[in-house]
N, C-alpha and C positions, 0 to 999 in steps of 0.2 A: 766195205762201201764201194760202191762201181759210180761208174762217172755215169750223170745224168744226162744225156746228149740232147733231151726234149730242152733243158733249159741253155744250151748253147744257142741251138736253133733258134729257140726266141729271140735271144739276146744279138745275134747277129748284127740289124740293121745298127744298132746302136755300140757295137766294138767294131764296127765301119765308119762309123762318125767318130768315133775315136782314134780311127784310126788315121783320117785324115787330118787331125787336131795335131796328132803328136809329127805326121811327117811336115804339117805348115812351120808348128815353131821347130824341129830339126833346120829346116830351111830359111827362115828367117834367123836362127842361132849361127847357120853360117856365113847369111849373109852380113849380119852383124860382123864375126867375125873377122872375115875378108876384109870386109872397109876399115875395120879398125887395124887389121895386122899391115894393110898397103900404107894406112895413116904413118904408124909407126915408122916403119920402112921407110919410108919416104923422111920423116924428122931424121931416122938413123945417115942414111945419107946425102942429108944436106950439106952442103957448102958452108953454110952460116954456124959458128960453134954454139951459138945456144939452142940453136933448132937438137945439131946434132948430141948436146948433154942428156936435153930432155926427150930424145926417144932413147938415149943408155941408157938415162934412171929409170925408166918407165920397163925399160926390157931387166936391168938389172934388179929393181926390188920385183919382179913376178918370176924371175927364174931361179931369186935368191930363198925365198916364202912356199915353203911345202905348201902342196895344192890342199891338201886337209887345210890347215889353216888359211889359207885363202877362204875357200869353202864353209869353215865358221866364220870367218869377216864377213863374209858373204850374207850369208842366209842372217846372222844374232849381232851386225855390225858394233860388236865388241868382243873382248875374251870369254863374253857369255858368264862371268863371276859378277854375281849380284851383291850388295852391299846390307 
């Protein structure tokens, strides 16, 4: 089998709109990011000790939670075991 290049060609304009789909939310994923990691940040070093518990617990149960599991919380917001 050889690659078809006629159906690349076509397909073009539209894996260009794809392509700026996936850099918008890359970019908005960061910025998301950002604001929430300065948020943090910011609880971590507060003055006030309940500011600063609740950015350790916040840093501690996400550093503590394999990112897999995160990642099924995430997506099946349960352990995905059906009854």
């Amino acid at each position: 089998m050889l690659f078809d290049w006629q159906i690349l060609i076509q397909n073009v304009p539209l894996l260009a709109a794809s392509l700026i789909v996936t850099l918008e939310a890359a970019l908005a994923g960061l910025g998301f990011g950002f604001v929430i990691g300065v948020g943090i940040c910011s609880l971590r070093l507060s003055r006030r000790p309940l500011f600063t518990r609740l950015g350790g617990a916040y840093i501690f149960v996400f550093r503590g939670i394999p990112l897999l599991v995160q990642l099924l919380l995430g997506v099946h917001g349960d352990t995905g075991v059906s009854t």
